[in-house]
C-alpha positions in Angstrom: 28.4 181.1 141.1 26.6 178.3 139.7 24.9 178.3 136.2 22.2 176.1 134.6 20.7 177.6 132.2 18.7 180.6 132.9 19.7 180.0 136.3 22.6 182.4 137.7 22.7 181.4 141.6 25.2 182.5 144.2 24.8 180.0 146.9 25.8 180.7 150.2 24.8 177.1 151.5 22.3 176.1 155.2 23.1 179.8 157.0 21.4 182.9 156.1 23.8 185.5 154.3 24.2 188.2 156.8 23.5 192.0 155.7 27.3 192.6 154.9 27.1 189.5 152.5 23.9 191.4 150.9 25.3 194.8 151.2 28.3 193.3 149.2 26.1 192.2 146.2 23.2 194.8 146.4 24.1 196.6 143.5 24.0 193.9 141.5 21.3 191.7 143.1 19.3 191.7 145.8 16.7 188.7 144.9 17.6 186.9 148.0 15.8 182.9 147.7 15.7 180.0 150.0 15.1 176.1 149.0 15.6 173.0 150.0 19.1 173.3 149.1 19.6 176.2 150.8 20.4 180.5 150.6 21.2 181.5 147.1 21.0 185.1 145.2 19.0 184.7 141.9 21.1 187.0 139.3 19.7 187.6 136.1 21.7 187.2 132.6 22.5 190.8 132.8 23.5 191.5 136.3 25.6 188.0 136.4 27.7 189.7 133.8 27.6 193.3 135.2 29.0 191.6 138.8 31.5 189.2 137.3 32.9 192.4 134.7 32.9 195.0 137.5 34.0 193.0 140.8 35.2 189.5 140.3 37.4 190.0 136.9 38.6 193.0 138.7 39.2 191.4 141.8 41.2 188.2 140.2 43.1 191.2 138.3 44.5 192.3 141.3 46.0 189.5 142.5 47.9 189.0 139.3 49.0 192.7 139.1 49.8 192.0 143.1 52.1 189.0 142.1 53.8 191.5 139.5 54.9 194.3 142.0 55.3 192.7 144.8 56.8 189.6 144.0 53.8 187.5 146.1 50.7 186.3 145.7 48.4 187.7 149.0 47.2 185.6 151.9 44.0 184.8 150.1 46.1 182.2 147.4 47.6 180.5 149.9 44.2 179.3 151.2 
């Protein structure tokens, strides 16, 4: 995710997000924009927070409470 301002952008780079990409992020933003630069969802103030409190904090959560019980981190840390 990349702020500037009032800008809240997911970019997703040259190619197209696919429709499980979208369906991924739907419920949090589905202004889907193309530039120069590229794909990129166009969050507002308020859904940038609702998505990074209710999937990605979450998500990063996990891997710290996986660490904890299971004594590893998952395949995706060792990327």
């Amino acid at each position: 995710m990349i702020t500037d301002g009032d800008f809240n952008r997911m970019i997703f780079g040259q190619t197209k997000p696919t429709s499980k990409q979208l369906s991924f992020y739907k419920q949090y933003c589905n202004d889907l924009q193309h530039d120069k630069n590229g794909w990129y969802l166009q969050f507002t103030n308020e859904s940038y927070k609702r998505y990074y409190l209710e999937k990605l904090l979450l998500h990063e959560i996990g891997h710290c409470v996986d660490y904890i019980y299971e004594k590893h981190w998952s395949k995706a840390n060792i990327k």
